[in-house]
C-alpha positions as CSV (number, residue, x, y, z in Angstrom):
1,X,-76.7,-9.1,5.0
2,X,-76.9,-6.3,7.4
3,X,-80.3,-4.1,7.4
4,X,-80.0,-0.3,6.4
5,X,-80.4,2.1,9.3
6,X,-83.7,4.3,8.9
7,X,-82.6,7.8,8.1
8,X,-82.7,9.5,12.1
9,X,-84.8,13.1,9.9
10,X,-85.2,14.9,7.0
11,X,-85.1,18.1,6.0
12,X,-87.5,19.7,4.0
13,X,-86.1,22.1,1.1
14,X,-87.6,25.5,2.9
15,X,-85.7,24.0,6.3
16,X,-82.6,22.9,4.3
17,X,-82.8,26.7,2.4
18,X,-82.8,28.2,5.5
19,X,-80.0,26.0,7.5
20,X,-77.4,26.4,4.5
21,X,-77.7,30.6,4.7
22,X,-77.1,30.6,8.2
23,X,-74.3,28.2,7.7
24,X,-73.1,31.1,5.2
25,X,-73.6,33.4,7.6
26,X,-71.5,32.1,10.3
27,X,-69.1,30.9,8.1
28,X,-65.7,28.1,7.9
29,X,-65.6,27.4,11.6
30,X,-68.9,26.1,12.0
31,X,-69.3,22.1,10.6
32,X,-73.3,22.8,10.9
33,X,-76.6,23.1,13.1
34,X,-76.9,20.3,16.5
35,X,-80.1,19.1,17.4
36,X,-80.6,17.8,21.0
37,X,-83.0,17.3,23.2
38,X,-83.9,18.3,26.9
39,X,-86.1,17.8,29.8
40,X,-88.2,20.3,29.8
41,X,-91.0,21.8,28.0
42,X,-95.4,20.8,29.1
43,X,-94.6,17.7,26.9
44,X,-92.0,16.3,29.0
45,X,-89.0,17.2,25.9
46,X,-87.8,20.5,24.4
47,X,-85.5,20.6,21.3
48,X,-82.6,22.2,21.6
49,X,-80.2,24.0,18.9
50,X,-76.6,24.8,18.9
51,X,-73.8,25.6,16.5
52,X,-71.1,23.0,16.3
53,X,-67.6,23.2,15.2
54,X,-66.9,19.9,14.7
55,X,-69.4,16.5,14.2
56,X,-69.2,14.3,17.8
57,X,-68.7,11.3,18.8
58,X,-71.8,9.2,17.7
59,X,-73.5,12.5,15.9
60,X,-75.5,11.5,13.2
61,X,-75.4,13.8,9.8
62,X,-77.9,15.3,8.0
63,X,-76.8,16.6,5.1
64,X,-79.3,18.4,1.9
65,X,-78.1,20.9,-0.6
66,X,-75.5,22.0,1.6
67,X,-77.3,21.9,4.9
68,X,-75.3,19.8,7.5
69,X,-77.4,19.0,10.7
70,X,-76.0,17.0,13.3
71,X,-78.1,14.9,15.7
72,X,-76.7,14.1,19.3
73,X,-76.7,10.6,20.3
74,X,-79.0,10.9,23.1
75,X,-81.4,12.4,20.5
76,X,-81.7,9.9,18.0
77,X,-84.7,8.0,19.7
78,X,-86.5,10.7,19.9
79,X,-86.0,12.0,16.4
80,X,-86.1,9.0,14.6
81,X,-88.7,9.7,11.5
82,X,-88.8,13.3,12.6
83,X,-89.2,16.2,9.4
84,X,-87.6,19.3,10.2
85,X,-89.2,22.1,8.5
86,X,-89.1,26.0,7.9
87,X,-92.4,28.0,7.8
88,X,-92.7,31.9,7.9
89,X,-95.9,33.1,8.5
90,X,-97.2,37.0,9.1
91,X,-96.1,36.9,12.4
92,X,-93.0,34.5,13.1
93,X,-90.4,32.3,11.2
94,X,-89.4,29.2,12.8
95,X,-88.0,25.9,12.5
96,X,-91.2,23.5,13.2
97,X,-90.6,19.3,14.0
98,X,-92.9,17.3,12.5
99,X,-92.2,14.2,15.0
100,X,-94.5,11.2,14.6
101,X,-93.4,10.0,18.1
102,X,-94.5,13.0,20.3
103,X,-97.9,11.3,21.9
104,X,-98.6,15.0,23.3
105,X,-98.7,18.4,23.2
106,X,-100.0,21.6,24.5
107,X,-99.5,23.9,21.6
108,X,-97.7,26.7,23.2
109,X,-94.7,25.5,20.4
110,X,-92.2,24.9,23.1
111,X,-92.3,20.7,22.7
């Protein structure tokens, strides 16, 4: 019997809120939000997000309450576990990674 795959992420409700209005916003031609990563960043990895028209070749889906995310291949190992969320404070409102495989980080919210 094959195993089941561990979900890659998750999306909280505030993050999946937020992802399914900006889907709105940009409307039919765009299949939903890609996570990457990069080199880059004082941790050695910076996430990256892009629209995408169309789910690639080896793209995982996220999908909640009408929030499509797509993870890129090369991604997956780093994201594996990861909890994407949404939190507005007084001074910002960003999409914040609650990764249980980052072993560092400086705090500058660029990792």
């Amino acid at each position: 019997m094959a195993r089941a795959r561990p979900q890659v992420m998750t999306l909280t409700d505030a993050a999946a809120s937020r992802i399914r209005a900006m889907l709105a916003e940009k409307g039919a031609g765009v299949a939903g939000l890609k996570i990457g990563v990069k080199k880059g960043g004082c941790a050695g990895m910076e996430y990256t997000m892009t629209w995408a028209e169309a789910a690639g070749p080896g793209d995982e889906v996220i999908e909640k309450d009408g929030a499509r995310v797509l993870v890129d291949p090369m991604a997956v190992l780093y994201l594996l576990r990861t909890e994407m969320d949404y939190r507005v404070d007084k001074l910002s409102a960003k999409f914040v990674f609650n990764n249980p495989n980052q072993t560092s980080a400086c705090g500058c919210g660029e990792s």
